[in-house]
DSSP file (Angstrom, degrees, kcal/mol; ACC not computed):
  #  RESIDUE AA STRUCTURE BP1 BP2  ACC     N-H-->O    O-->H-N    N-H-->O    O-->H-N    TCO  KAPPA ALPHA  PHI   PSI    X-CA   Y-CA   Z-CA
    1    1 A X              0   0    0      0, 0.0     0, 0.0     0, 0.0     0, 0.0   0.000 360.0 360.0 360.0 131.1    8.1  -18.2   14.0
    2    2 A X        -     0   0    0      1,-0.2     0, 0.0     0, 0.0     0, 0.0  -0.342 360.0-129.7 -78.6 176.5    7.0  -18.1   10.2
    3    3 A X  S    S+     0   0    0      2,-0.0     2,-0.4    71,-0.0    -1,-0.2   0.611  88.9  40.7-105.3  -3.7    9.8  -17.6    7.9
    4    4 A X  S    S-     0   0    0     74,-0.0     2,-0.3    73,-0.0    70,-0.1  -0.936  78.5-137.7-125.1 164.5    8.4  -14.8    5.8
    5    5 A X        -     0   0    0     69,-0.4     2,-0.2    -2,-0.4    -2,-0.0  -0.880  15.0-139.1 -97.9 146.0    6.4  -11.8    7.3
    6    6 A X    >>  -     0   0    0     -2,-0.3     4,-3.0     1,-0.1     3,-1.4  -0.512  26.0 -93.8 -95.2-171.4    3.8  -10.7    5.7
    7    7 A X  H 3> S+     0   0    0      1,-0.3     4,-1.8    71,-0.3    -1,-0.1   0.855 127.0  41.0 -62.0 -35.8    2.8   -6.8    5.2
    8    8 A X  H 3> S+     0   0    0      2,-0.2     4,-1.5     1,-0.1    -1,-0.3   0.414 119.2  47.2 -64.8 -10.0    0.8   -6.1    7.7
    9    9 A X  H <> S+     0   0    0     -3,-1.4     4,-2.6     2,-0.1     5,-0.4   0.816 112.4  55.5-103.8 -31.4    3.3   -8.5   10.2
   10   10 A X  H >X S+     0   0    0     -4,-3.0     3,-2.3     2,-0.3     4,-2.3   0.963 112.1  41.7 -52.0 -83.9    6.5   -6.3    8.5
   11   11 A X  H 3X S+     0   0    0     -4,-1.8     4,-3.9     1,-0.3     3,-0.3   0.860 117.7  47.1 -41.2 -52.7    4.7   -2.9    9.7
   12   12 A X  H 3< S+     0   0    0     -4,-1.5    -1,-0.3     1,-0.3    -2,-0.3   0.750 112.7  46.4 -78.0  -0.5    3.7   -4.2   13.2
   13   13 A X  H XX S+     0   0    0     -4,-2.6     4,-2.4    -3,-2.3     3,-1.8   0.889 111.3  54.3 -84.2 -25.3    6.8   -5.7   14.0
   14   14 A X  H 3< S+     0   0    0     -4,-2.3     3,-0.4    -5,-0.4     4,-0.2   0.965 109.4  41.4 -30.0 -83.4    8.3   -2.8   13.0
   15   15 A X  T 3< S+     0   0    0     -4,-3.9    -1,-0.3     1,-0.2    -2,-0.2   0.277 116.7  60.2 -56.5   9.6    6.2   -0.3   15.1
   16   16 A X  T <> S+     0   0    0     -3,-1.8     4,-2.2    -5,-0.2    -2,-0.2   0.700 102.5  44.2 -94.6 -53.2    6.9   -3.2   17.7
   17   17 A X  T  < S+     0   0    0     -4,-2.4    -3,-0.1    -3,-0.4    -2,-0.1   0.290 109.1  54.5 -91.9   2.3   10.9   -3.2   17.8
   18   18 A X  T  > S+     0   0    0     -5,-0.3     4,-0.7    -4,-0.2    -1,-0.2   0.559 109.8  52.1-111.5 -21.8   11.3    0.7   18.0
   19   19 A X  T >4>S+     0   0    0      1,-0.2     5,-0.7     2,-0.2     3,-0.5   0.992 118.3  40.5 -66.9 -41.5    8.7    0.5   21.4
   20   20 A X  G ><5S+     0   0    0     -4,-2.2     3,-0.9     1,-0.2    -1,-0.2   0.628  84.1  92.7 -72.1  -5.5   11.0   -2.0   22.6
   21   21 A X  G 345S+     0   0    0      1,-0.3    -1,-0.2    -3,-0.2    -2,-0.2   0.902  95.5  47.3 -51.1 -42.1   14.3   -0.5   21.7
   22   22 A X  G <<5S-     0   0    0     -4,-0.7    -1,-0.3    -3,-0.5    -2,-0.2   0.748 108.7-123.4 -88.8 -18.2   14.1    0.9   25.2
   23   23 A X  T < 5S+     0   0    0     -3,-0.9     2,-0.4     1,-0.4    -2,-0.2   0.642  91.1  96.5 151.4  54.7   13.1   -2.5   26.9
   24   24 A X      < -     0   0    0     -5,-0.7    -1,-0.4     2,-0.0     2,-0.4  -0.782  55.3-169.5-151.9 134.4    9.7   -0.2   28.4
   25   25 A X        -     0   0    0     -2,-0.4     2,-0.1    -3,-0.1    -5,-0.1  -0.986  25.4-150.1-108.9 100.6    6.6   -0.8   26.0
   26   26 A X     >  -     0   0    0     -2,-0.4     4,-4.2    -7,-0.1     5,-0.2  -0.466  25.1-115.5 -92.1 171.1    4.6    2.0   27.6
   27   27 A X  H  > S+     0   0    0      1,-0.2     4,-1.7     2,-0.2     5,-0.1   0.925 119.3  58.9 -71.4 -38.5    0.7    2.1   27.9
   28   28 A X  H  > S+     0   0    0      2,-0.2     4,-1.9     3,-0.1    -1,-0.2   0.951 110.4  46.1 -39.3 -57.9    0.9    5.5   25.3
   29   29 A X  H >> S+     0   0    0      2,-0.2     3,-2.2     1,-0.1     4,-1.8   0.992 109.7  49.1 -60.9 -60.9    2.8    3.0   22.6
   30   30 A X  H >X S+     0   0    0     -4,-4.2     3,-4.4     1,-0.3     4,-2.3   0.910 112.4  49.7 -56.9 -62.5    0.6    0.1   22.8
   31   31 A X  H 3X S+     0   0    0     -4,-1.7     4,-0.9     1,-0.3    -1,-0.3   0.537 113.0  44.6 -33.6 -18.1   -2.6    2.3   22.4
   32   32 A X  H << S+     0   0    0     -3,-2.2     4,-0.3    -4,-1.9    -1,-0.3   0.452 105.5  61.3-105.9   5.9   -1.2    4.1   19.4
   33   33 A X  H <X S+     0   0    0     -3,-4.4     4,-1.3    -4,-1.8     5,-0.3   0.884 114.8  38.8 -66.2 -58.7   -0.1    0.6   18.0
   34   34 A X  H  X S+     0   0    0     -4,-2.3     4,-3.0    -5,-0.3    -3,-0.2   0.921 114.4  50.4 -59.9 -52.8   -4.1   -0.1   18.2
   35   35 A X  H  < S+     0   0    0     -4,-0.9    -1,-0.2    -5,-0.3     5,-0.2   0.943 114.7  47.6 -36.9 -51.7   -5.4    3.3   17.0
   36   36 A X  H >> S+     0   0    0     -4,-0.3     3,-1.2     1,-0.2     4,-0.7   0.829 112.1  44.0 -76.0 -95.6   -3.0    3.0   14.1
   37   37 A X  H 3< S+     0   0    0     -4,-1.3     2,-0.6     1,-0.4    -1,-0.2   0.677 118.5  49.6 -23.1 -50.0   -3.9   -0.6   13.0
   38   38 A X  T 3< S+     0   0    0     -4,-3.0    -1,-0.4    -5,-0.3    -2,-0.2  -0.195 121.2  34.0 -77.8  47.0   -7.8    0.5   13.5
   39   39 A X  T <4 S+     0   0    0     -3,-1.2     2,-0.6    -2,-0.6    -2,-0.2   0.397  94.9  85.4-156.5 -29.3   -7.5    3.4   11.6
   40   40 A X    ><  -     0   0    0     -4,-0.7     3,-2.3    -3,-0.2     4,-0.4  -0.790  62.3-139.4-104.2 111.0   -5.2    3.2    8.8
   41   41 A X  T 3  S+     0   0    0     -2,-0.6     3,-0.5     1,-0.3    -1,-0.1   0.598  98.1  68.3 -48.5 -14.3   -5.9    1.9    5.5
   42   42 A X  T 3  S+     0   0    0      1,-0.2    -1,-0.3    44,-0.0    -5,-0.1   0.316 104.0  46.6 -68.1   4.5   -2.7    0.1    5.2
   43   43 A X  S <  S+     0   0    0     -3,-2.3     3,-0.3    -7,-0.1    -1,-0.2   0.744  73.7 132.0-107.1 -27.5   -4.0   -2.0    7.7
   44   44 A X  S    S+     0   0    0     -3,-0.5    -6,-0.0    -4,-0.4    -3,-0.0   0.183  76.3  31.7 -35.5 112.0   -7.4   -2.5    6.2
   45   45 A X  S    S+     0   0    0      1,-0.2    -1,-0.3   -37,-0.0     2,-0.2   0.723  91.4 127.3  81.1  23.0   -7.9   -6.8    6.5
   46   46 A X        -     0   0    0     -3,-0.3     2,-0.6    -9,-0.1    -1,-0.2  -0.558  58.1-133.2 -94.8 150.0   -5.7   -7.3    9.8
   47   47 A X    >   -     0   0    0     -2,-0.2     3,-2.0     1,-0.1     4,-0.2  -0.839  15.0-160.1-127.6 114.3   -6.8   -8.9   12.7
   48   48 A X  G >  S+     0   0    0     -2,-0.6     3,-2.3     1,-0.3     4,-0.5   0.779  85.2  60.1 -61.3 -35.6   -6.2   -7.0   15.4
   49   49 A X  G 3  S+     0   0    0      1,-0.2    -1,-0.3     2,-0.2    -2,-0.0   0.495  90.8  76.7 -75.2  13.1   -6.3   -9.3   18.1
   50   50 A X  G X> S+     0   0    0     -3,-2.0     3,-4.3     1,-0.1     4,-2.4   0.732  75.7  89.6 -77.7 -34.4   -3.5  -11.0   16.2
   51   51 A X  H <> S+     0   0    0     -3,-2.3     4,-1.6     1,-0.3    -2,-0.2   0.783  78.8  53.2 -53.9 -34.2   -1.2   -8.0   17.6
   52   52 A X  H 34 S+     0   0    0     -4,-0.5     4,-0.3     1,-0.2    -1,-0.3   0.317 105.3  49.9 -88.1  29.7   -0.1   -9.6   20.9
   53   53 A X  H <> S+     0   0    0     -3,-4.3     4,-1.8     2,-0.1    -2,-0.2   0.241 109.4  54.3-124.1  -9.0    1.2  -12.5   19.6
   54   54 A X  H  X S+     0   0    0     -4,-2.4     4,-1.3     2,-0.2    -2,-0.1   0.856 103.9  53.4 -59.5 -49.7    3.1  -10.5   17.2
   55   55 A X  H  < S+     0   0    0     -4,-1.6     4,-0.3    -5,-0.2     5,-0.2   0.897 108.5  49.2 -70.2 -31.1    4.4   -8.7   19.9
   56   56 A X  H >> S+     0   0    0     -4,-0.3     4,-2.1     1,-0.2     3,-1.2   0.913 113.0  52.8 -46.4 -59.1    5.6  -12.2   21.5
   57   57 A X  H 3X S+     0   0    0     -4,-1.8     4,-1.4     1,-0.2    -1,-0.2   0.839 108.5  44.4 -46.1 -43.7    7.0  -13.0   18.1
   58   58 A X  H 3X S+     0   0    0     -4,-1.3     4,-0.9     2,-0.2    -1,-0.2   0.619 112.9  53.7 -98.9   4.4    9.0   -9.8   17.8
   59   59 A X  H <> S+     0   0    0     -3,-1.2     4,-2.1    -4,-0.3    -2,-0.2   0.746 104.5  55.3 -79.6 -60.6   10.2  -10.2   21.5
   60   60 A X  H  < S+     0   0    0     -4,-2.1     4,-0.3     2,-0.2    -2,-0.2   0.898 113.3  42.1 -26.8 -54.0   11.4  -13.7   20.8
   61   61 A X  H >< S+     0   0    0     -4,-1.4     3,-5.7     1,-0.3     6,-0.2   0.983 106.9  55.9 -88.8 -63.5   13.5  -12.4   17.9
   62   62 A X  H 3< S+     0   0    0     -4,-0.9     5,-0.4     1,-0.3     6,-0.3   0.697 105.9  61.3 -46.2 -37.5   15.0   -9.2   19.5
   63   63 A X  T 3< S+     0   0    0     -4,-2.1    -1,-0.3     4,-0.1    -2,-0.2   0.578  92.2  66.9 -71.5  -0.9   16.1  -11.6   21.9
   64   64 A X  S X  S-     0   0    0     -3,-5.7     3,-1.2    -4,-0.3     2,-0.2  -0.467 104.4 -78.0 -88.1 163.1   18.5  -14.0   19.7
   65   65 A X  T 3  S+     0   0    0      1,-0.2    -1,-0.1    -2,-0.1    -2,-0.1  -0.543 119.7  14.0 -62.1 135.8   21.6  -12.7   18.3
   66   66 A X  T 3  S+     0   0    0     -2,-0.2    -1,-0.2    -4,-0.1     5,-0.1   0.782  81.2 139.4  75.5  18.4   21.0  -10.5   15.2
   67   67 A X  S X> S+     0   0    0     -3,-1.2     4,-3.1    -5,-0.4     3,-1.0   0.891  72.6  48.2 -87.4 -36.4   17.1  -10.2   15.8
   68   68 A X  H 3> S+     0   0    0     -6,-0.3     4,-1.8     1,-0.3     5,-0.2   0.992 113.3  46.3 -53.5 -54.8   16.9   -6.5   14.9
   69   69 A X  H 34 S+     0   0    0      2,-0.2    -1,-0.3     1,-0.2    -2,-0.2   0.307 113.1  54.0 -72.6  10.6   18.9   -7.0   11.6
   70   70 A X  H <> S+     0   0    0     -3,-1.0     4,-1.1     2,-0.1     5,-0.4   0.649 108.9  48.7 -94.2 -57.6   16.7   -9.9   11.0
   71   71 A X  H  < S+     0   0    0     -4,-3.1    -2,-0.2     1,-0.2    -3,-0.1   0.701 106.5  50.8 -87.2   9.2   14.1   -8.1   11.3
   72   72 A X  T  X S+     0   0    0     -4,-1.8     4,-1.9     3,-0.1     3,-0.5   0.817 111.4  47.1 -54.3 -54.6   14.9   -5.4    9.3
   73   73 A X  T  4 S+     0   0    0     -5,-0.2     4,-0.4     2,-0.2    -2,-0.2   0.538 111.2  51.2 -79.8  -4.7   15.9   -7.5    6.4
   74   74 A X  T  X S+     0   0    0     -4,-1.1     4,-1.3     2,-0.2   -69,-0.4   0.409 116.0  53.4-108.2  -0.7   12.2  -10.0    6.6
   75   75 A X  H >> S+     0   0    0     -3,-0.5     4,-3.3    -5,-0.4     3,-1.3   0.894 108.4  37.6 -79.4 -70.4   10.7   -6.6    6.7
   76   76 A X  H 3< S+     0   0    0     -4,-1.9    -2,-0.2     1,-0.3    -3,-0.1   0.824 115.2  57.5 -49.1 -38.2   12.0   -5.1    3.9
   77   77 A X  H 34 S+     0   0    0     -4,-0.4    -1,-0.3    -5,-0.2    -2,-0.2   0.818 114.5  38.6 -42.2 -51.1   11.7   -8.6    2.0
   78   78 A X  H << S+     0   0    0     -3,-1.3   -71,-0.3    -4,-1.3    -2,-0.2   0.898 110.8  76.6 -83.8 -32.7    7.8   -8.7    2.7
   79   79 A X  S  < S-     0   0    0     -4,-3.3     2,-0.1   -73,-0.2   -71,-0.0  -0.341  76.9-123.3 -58.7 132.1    7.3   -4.8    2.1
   80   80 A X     >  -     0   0    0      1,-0.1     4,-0.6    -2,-0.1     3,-0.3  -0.501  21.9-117.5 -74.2-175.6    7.3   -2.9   -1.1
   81   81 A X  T  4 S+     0   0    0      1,-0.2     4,-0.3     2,-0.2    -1,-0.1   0.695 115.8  57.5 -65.8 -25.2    9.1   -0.5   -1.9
   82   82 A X  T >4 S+     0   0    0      1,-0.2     3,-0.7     2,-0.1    -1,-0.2   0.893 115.0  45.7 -69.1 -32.6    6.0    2.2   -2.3
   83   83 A X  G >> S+     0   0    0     -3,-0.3     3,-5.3     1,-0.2     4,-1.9   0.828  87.7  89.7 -72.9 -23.1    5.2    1.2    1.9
   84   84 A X  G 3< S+     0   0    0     -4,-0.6    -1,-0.2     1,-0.4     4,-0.1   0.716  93.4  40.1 -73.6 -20.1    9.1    1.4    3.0
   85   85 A X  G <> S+     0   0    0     -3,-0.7     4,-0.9    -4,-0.3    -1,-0.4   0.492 119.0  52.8 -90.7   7.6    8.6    5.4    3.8
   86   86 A X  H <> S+     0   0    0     -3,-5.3     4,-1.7     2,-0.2    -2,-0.2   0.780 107.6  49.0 -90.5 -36.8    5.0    4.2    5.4
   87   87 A X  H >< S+     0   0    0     -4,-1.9     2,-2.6     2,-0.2     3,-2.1   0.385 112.0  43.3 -60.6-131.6    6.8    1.9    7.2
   88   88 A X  H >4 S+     0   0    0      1,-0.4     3,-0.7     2,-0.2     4,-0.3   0.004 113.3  57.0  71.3 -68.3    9.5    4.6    8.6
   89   89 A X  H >X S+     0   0    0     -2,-2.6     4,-2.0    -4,-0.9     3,-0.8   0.942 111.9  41.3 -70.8 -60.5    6.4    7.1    9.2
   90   90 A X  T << S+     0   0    0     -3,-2.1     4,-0.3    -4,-1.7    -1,-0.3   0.679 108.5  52.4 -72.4 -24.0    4.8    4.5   11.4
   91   91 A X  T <4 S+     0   0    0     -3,-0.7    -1,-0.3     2,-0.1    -2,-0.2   0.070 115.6  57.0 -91.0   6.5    8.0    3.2   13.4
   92   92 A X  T <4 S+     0   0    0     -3,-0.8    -2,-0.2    -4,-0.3    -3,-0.1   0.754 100.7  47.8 -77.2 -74.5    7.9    7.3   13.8
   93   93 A X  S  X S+     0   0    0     -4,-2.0     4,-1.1     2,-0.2    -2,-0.1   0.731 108.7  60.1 -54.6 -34.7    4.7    7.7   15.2
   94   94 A X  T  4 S+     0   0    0     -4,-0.3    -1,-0.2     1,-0.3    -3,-0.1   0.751 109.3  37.2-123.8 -73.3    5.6    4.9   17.6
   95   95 A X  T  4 S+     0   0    0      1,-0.1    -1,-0.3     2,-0.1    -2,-0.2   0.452 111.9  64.4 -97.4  24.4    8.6    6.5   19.3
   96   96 A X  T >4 S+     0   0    0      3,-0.1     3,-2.6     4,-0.1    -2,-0.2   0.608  85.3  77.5 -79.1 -31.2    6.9   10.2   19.1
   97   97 A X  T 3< S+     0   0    0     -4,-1.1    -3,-0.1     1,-0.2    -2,-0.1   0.184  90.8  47.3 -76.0  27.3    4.2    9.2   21.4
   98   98 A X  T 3  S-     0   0    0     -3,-0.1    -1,-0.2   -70,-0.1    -4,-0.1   0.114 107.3-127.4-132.7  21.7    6.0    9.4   24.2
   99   99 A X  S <  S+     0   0    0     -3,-2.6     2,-0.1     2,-0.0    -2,-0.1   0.598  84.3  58.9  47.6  27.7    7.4   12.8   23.3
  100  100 A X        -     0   0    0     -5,-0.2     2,-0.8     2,-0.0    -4,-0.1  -0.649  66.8-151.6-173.1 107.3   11.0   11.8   23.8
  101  101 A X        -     0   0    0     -2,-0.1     5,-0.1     3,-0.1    -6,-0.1  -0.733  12.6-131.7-102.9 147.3   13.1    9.1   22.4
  102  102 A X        -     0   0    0     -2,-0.8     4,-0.5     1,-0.1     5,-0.3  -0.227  35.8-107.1 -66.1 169.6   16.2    7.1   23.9
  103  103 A X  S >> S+     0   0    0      2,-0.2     4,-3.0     1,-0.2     3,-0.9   0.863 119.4  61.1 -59.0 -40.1   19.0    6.8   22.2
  104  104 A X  H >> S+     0   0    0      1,-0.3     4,-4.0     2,-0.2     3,-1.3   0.984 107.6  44.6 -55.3 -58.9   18.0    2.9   21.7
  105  105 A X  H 34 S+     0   0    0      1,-0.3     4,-0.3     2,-0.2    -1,-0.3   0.493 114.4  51.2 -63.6  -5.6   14.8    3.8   19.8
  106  106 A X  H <> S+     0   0    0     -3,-0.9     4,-1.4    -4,-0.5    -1,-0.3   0.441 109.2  49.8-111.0 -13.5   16.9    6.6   17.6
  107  107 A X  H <X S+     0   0    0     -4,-3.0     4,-2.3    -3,-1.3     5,-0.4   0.837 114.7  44.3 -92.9 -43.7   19.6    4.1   16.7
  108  108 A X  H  X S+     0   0    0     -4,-4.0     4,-1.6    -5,-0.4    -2,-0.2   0.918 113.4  51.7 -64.8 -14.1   16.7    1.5   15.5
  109  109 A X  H  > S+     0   0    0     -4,-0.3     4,-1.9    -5,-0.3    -2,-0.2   0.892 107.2  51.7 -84.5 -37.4   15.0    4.3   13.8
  110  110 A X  H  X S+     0   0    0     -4,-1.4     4,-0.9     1,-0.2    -1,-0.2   0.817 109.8  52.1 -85.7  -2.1   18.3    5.2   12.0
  111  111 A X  H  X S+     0   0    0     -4,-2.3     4,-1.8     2,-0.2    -2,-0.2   0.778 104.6  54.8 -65.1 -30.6   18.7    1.4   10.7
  112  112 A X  H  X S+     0   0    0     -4,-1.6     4,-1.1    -5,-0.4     3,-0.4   0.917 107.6  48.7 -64.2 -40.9   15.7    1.3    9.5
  113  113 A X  H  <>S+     0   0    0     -4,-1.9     5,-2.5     1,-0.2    -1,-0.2   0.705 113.6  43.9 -33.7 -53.3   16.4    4.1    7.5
  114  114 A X  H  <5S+     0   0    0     -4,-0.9    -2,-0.3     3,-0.2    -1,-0.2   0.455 106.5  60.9 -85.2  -5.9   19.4    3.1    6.2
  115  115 A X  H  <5S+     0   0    0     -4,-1.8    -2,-0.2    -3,-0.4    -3,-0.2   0.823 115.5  38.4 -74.5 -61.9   17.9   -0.5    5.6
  116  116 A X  T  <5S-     0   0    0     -4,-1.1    -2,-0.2    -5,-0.2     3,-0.2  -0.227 102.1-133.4-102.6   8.2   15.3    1.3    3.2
  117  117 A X  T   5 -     0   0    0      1,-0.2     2,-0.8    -3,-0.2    -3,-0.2   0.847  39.2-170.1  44.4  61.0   17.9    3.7    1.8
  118  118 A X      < -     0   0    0     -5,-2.5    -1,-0.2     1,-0.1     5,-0.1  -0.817  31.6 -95.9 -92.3 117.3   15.1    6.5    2.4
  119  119 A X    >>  -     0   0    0     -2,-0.8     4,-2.7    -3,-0.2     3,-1.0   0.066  25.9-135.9 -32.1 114.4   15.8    9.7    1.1
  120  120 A X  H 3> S+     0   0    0      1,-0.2     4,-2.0     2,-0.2    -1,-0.1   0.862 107.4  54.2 -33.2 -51.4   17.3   11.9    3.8
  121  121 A X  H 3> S+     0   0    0      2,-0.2     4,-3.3     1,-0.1    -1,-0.2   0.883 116.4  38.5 -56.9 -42.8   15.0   14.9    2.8
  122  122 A X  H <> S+     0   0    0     -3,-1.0     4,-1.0     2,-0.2     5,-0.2   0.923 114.8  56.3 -87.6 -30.0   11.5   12.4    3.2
  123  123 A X  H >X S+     0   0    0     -4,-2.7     4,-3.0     1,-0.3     3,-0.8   0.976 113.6  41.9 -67.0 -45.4   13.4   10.7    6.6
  124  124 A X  H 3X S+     0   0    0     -4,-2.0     4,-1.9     1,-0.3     5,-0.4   0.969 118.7  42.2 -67.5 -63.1   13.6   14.6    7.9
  125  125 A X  H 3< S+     0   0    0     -4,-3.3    -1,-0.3     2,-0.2    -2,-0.2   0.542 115.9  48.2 -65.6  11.2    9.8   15.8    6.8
  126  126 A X  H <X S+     0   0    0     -4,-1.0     4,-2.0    -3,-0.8     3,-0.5   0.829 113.6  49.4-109.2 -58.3    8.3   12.6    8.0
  127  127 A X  H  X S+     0   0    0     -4,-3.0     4,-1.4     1,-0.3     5,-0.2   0.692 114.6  45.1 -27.8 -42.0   10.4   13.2   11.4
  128  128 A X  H  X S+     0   0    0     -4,-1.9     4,-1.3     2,-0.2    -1,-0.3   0.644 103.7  57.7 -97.9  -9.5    9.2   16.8   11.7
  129  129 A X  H  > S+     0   0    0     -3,-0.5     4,-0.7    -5,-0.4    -2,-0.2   0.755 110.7  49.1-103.6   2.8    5.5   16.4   11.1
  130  130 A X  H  X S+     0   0    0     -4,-2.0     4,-0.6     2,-0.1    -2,-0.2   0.996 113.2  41.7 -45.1 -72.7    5.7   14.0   14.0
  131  131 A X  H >X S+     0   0    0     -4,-1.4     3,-0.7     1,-0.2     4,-0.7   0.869 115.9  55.8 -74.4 -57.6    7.6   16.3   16.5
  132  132 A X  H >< S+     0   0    0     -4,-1.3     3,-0.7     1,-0.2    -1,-0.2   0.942 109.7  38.2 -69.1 -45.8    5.4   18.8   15.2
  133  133 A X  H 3< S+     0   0    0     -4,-0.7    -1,-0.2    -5,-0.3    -2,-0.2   0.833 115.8  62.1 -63.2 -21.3    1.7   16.8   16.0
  134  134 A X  H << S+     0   0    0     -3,-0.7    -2,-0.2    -4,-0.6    -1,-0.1   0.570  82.6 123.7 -68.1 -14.4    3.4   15.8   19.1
  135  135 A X    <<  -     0   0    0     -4,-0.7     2,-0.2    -3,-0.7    -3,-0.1  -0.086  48.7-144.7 -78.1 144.2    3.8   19.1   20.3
  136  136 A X              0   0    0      1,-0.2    -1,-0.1     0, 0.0    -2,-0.1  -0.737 360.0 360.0-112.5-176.9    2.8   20.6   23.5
  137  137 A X              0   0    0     -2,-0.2    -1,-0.2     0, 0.0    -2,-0.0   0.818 360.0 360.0 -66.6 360.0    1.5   24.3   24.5
């Protein structure tokens, strides 16, 4: 495992460890892992087919003691500060697209938060204009 992440490995492990929070990686998540990484300009110089050995990597950690809070803290390390509500927005996206999160995915979502000391107010509109694309009739 390399010892720093870079930004683009920060974000996807990110969006990686709230799909696993529930130990089910559904077929919905991985496809909006890929959409998002082909679509997004913050992604813009990835190589996508890099993403499932990423995901191996960030399965590997969540399994040691202390792999979440490790990777919270090599995230936040690789990220600035301007990405840390982009990250947040994207570990978002991630557990909305399956229009219901578990408890596991709402407890990583609120470290992360608190990891990135994110403004309560942004954590809440970034949170509703999810729920709110998400939505069905």
């Amino acid at each position: 495992m390399p010892k720093t992440f870079s930004a683009h490995e920060a974000l996807l492990h990110l969006m990686i460890t709230v799909s696993m929070a529930d130990r089910t990686v559904t077929e919905k998540e991985i496809g909006e892992i890929g959409l998002l990484v082909d679509t997004l300009p913050v992604f813009e110089g990835f190589d996508r087919e890099r993403v499932p050995a990423l995901a191996d990597e960030t399965a590997k950690m969540l399994d040691t003691n202390g792999g979440i809070d490790r990777i919270l803290r090599k995230a936040k390390d690789a990220l600035p500060e301007k990405l840390y509500e982009t990250a947040y927005a994207l570990a978002i996206e991630i557990s909305a697209v399956d229009l219901a999160a578990g408890q596991e995915e709402l407890r990583f979502l609120e470290m992360l938060r608190d990891s990135f000391d994110l403004d309560p107010l942004v954590s809440a509109a970034i949170e509703r204009s999810a729920r709110v694309r998400y939505r069905k009739m």
